[in-house]
DSSP file (Angstrom, degrees, kcal/mol; ACC not computed):
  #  RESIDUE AA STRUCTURE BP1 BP2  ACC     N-H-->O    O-->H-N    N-H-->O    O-->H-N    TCO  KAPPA ALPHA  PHI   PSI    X-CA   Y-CA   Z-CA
    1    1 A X    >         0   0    0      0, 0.0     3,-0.6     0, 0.0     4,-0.0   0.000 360.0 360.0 360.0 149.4  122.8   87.1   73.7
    2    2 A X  G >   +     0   0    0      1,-0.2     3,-0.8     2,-0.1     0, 0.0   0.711 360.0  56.8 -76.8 -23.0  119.8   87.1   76.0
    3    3 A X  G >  S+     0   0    0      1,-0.2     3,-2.5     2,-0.1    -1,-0.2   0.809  91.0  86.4 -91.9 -37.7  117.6   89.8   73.4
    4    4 A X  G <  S+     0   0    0     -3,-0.6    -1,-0.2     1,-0.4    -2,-0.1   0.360  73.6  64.8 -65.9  -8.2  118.2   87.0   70.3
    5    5 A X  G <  S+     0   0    0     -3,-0.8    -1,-0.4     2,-0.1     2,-0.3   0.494  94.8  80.6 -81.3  -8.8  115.5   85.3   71.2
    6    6 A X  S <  S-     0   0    0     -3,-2.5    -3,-0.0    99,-0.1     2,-0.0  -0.863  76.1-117.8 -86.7  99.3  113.2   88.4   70.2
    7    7 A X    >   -     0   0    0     -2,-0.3     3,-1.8     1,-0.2    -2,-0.1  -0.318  20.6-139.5 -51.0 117.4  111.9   89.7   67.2
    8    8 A X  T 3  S+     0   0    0      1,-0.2    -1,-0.2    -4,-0.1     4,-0.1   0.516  93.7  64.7 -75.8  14.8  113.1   92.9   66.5
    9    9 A X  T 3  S+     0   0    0      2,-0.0    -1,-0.2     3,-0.0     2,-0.2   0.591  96.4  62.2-102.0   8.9  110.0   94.3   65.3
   10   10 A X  S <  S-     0   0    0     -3,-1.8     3,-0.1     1,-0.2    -4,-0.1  -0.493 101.5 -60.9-116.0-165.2  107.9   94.0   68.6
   11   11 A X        -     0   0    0     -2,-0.2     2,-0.4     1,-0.1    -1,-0.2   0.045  61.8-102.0 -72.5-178.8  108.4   95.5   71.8
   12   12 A X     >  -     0   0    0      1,-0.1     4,-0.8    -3,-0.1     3,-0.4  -0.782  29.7-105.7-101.5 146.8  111.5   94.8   73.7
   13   13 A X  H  > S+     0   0    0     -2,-0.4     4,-2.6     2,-0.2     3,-0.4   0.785 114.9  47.9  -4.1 -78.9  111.9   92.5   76.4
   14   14 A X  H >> S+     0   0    0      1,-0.3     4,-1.8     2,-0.2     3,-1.0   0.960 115.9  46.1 -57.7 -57.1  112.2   94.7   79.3
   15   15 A X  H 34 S+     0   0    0     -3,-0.4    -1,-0.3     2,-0.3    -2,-0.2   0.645 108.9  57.4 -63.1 -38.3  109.2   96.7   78.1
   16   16 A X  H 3X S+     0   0    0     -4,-0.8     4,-1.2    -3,-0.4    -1,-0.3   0.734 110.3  45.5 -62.4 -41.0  107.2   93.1   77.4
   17   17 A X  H <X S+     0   0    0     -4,-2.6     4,-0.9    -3,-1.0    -2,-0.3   0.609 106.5  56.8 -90.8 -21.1  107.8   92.3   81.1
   18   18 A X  H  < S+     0   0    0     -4,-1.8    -1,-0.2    -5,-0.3    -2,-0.2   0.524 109.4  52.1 -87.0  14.9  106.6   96.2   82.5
   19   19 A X  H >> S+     0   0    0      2,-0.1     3,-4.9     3,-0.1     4,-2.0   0.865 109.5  43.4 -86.6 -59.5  103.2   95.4   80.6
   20   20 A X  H 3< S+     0   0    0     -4,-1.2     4,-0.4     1,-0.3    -3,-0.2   0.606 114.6  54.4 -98.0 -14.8  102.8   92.1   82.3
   21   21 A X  T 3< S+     0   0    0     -4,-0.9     4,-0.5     2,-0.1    -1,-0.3   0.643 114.6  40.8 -84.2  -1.3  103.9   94.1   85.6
   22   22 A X  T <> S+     0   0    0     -3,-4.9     4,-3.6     1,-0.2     5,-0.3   0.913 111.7  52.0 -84.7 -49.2  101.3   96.6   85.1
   23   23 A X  H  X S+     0   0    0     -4,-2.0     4,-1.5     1,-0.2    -1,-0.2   0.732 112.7  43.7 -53.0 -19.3   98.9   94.6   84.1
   24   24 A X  H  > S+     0   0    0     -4,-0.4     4,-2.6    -5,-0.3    -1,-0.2   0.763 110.0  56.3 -85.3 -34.0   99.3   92.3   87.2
   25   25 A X  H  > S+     0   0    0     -4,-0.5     4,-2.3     2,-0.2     3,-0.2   0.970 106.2  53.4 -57.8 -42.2   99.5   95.6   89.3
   26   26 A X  H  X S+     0   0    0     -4,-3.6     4,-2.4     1,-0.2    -2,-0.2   0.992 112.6  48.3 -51.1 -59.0   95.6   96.5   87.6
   27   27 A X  H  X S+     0   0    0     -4,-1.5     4,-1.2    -5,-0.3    -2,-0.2   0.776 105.2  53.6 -62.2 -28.0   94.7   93.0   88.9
   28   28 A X  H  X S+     0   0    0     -4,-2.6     4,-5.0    -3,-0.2     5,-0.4   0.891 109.9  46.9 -10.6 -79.3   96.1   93.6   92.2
   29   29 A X  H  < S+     0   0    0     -4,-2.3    -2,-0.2     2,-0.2     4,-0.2   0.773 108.3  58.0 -69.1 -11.4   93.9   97.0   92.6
   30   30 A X  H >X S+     0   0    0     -4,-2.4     3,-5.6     2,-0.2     4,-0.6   0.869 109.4  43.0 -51.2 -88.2   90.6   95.2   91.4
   31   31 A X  H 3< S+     0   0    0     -4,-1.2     5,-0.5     1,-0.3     4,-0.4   0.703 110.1  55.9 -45.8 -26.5   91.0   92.7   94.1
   32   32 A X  T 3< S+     0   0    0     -4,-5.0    -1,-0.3     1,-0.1    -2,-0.2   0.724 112.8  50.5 -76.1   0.0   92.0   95.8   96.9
   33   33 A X  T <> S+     0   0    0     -3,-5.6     4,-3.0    -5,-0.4    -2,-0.2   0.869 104.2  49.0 -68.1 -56.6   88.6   97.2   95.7
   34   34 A X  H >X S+     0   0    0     -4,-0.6     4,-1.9     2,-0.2     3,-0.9   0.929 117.0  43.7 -80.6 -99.0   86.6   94.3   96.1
   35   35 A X  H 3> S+     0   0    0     -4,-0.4     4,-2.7     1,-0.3     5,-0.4   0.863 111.6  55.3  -5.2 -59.6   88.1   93.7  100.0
   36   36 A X  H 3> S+     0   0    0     -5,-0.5     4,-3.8     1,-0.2     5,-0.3   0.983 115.5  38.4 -57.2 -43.5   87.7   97.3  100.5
   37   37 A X  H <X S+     0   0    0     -4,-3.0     4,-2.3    -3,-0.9    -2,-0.3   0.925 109.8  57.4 -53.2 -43.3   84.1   96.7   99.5
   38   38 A X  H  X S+     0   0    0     -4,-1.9     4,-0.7     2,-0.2    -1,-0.2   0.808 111.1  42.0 -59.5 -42.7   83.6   93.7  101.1
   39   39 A X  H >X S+     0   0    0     -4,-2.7     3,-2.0    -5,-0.5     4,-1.6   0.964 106.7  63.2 -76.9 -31.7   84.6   95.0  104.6
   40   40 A X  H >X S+     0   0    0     -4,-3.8     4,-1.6    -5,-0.4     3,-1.2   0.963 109.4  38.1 -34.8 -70.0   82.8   97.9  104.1
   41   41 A X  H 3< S+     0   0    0     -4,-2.3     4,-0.4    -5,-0.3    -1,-0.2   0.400 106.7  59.5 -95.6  30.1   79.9   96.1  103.9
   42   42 A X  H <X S+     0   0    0     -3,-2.0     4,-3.5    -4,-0.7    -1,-0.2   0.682 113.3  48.1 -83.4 -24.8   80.4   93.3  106.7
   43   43 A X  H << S+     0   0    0     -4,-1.6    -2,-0.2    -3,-1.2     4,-0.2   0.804 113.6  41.4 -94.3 -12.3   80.7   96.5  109.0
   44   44 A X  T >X S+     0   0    0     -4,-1.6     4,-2.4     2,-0.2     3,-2.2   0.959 117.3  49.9 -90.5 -37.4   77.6   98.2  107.8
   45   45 A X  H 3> S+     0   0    0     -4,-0.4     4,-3.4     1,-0.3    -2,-0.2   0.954 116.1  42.7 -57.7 -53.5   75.7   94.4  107.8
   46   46 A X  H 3< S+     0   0    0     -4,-3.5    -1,-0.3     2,-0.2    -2,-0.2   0.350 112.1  55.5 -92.7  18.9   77.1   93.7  111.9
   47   47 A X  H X> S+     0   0    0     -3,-2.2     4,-3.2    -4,-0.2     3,-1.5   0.652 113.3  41.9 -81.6 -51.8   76.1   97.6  112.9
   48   48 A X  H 3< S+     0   0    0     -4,-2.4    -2,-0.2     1,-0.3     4,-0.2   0.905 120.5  41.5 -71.7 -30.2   72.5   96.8  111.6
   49   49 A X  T 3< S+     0   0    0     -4,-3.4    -1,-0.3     1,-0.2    -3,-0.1   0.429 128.1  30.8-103.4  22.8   72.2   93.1  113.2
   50   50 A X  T <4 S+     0   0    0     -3,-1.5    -2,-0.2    -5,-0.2    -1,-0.2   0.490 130.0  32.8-127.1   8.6   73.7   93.9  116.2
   51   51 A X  S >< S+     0   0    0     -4,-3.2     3,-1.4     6,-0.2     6,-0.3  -0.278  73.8 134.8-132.8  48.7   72.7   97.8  116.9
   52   52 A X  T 3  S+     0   0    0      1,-0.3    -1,-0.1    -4,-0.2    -4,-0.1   0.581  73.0  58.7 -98.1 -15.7   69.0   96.9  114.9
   53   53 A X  T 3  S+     0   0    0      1,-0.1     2,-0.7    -5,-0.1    -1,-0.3   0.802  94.6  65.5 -61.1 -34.6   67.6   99.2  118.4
   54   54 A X  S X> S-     0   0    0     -3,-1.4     3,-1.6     1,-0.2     4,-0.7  -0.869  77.1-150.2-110.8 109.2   69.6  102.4  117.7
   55   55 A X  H 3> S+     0   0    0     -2,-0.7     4,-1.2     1,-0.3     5,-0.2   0.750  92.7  57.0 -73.8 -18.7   68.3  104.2  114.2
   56   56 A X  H 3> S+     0   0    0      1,-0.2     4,-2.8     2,-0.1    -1,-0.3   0.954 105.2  39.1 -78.3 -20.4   71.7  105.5  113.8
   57   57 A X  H <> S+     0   0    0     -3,-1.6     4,-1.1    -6,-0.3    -1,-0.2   0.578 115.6  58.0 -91.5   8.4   73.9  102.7  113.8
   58   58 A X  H  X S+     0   0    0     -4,-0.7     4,-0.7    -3,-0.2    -1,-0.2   0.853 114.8  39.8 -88.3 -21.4   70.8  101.1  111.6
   59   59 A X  H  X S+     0   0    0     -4,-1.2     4,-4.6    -3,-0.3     3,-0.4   0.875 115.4  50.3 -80.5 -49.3   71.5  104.4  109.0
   60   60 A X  H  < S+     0   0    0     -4,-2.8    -1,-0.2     1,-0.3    -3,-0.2   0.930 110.5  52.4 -44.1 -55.7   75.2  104.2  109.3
   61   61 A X  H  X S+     0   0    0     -4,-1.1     4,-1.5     1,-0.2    -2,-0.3   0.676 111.9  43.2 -68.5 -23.4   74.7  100.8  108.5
   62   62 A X  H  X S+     0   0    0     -4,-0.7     4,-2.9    -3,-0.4     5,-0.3   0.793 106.2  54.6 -35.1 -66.1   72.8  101.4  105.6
   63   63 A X  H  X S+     0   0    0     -4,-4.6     4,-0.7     2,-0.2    -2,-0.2   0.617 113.5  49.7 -81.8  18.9   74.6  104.0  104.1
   64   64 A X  H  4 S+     0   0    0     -5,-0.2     4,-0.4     2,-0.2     5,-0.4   0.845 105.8  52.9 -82.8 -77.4   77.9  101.3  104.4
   65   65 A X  H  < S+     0   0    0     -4,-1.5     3,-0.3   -25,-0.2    -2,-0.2   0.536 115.1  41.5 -32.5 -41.5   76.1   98.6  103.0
   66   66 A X  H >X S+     0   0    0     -4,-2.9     3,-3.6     1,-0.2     4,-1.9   0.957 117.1  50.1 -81.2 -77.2   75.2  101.3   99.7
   67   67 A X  H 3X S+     0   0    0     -4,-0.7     4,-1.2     1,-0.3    -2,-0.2   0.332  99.8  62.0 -45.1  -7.6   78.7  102.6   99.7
   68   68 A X  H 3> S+     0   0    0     -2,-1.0     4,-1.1    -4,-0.4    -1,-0.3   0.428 111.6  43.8-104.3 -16.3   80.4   98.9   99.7
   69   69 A X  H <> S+     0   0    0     -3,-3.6     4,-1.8    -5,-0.4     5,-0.3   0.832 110.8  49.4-104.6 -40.8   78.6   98.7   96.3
   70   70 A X  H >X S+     0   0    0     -4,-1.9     3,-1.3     1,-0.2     4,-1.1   0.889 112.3  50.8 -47.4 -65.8   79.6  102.2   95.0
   71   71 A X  H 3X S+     0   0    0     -4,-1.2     4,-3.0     1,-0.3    -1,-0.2   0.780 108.0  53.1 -79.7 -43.7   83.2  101.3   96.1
   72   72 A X  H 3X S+     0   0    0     -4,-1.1     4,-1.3     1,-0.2    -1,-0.3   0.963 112.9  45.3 -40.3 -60.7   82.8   97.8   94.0
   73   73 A X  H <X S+     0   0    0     -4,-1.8     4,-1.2    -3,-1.3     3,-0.3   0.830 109.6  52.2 -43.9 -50.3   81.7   99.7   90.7
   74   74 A X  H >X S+     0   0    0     -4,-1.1     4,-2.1    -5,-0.3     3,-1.9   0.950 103.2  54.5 -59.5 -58.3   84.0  102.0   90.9
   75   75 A X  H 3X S+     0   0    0     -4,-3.0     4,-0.9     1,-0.2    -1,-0.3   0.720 118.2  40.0 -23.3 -48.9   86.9   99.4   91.3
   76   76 A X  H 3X S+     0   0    0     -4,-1.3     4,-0.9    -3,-0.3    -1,-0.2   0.687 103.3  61.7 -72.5 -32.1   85.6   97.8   87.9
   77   77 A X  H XX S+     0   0    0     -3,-1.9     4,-2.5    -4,-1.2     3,-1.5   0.972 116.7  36.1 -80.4 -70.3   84.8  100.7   86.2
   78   78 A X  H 3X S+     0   0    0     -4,-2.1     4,-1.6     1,-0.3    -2,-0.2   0.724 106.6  61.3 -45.2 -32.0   88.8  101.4   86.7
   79   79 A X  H 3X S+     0   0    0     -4,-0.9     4,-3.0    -5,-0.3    -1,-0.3   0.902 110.0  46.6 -75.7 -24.9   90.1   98.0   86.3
   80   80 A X  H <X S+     0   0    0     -3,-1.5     4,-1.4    -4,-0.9     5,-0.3   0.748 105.5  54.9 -83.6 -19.2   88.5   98.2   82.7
   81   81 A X  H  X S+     0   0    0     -4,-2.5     4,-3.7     2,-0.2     5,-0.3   0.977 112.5  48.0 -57.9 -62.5   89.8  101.6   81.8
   82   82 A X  H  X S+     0   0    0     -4,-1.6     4,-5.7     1,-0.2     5,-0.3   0.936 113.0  43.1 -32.7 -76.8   93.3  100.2   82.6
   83   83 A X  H  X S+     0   0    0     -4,-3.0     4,-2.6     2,-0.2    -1,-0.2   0.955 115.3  50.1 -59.8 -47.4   93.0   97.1   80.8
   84   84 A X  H >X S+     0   0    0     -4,-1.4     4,-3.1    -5,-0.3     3,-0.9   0.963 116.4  49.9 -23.4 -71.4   91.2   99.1   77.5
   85   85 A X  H 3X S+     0   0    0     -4,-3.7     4,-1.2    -5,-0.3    -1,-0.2   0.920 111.9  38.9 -39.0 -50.0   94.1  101.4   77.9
   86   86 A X  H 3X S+     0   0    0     -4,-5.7     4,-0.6    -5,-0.3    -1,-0.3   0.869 106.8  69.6 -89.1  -9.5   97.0   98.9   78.0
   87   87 A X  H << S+     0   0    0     -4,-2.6     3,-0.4    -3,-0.9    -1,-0.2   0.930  96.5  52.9 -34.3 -60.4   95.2   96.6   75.1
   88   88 A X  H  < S+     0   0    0     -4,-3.1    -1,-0.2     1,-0.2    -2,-0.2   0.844  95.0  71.8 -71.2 -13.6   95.8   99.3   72.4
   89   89 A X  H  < S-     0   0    0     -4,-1.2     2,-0.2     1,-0.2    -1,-0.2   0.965 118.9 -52.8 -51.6 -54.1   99.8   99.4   73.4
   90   90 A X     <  -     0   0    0     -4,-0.6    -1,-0.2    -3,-0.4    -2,-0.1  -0.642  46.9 -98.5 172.7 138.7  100.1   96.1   71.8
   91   91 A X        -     0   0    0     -2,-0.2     2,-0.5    -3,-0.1    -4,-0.1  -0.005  35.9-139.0 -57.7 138.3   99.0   93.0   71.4
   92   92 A X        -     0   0    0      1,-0.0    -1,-0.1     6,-0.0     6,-0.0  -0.668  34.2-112.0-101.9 146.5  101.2   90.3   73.4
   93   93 A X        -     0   0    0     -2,-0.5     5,-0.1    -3,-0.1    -1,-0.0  -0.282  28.6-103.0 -48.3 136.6  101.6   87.4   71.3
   94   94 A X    >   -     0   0    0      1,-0.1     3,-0.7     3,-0.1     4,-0.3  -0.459  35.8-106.6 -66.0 169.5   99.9   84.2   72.2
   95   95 A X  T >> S+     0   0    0      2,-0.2     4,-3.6     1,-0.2     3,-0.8   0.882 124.8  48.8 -19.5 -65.5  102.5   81.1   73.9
   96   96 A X  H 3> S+     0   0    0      1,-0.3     4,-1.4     2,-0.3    -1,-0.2   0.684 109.4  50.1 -69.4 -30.9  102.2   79.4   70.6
   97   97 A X  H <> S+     0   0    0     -3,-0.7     4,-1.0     2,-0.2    -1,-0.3   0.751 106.0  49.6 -78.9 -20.6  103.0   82.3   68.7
   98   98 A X  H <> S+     0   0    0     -3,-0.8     4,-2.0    -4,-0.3    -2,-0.3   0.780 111.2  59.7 -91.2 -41.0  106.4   83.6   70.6
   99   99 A X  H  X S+     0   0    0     -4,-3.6     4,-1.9     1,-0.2    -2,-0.2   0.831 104.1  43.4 -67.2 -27.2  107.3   79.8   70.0
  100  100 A X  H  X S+     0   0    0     -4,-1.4     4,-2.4     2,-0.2    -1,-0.2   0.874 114.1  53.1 -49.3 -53.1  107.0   80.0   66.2
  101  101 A X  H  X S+     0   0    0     -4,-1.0     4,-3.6     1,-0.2     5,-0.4   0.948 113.9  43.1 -42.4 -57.3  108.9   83.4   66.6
  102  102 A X  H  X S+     0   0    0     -4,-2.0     4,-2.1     1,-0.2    -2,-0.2   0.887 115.6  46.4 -62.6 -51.8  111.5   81.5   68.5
  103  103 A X  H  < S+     0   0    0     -4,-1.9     3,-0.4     2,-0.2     5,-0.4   0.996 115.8  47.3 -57.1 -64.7  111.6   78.4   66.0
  104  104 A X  H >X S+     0   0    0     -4,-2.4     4,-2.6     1,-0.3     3,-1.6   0.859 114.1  45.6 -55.1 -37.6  111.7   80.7   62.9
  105  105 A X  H 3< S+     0   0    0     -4,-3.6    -1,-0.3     1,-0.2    -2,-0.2   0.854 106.8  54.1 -82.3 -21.6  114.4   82.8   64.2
  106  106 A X  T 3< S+     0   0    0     -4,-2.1    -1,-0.2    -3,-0.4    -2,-0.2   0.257 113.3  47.3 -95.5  18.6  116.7   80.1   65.5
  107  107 A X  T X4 S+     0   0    0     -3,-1.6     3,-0.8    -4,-0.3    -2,-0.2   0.316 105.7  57.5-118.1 -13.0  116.5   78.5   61.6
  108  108 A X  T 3< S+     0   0    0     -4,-2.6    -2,-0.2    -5,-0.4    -3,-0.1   0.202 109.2  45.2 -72.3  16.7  117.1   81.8   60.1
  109  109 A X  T 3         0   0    0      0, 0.0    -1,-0.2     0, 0.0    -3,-0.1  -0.127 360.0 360.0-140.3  13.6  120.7   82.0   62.4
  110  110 A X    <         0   0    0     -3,-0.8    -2,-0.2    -5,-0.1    -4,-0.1   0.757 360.0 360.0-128.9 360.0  121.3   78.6   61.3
């Protein structure tokens, strides 16, 4: 059976594999943060060096260029809640430790 490889006193499979899809899904929404940020502030950076005549597009460009950084923080601020958050569900076992698991339980069945 597929489950026999799994100690039954930790989480189950399926449940081991939605962690590790959330947690990839947090890392995922860092990096659309950081891109959001980033363009944000290429467009406020190319209104001020190429519309560096017009005091609005120099303000616009300004108040991108500050907002590109809010938008960063924020991103971080969030990605760390997440990961806090999904830390206290449970710890995942290191490699080395699910192989021990794996060794011990397949000389206890034999």
């Amino acid at each position: 059976m597929a489950y026999s490889k799994f100690h039954p006193d930790d989480l189950i499979l399926r449940d081991l594999l939605a962690r590790d899809r959330t947690v990839l899904a947090n890392e995922r929404t860092l990096l659309a943060y950081i891109r959001t940020a980033v363009g944000i502030l290429f467009t406020g950076g190319t209104l001020i060096k190429f519309y560096h005549d017009i005091l609005h597009f120099v303000i616009l460009g300004a108040v991108l260029i500050f907002l590109s950084f809010v938008v960063a923080v924020l991103g971080g601020v969030r990605f760390f809640q997440v990961r806090g958050r999904l830390e206290t569900i449970e710890r995942i076992p290191e490699p080395h430790e699910m192989i021990q698991r794996q060794e011990k339980g397949a000389l206890e069945n034999v």
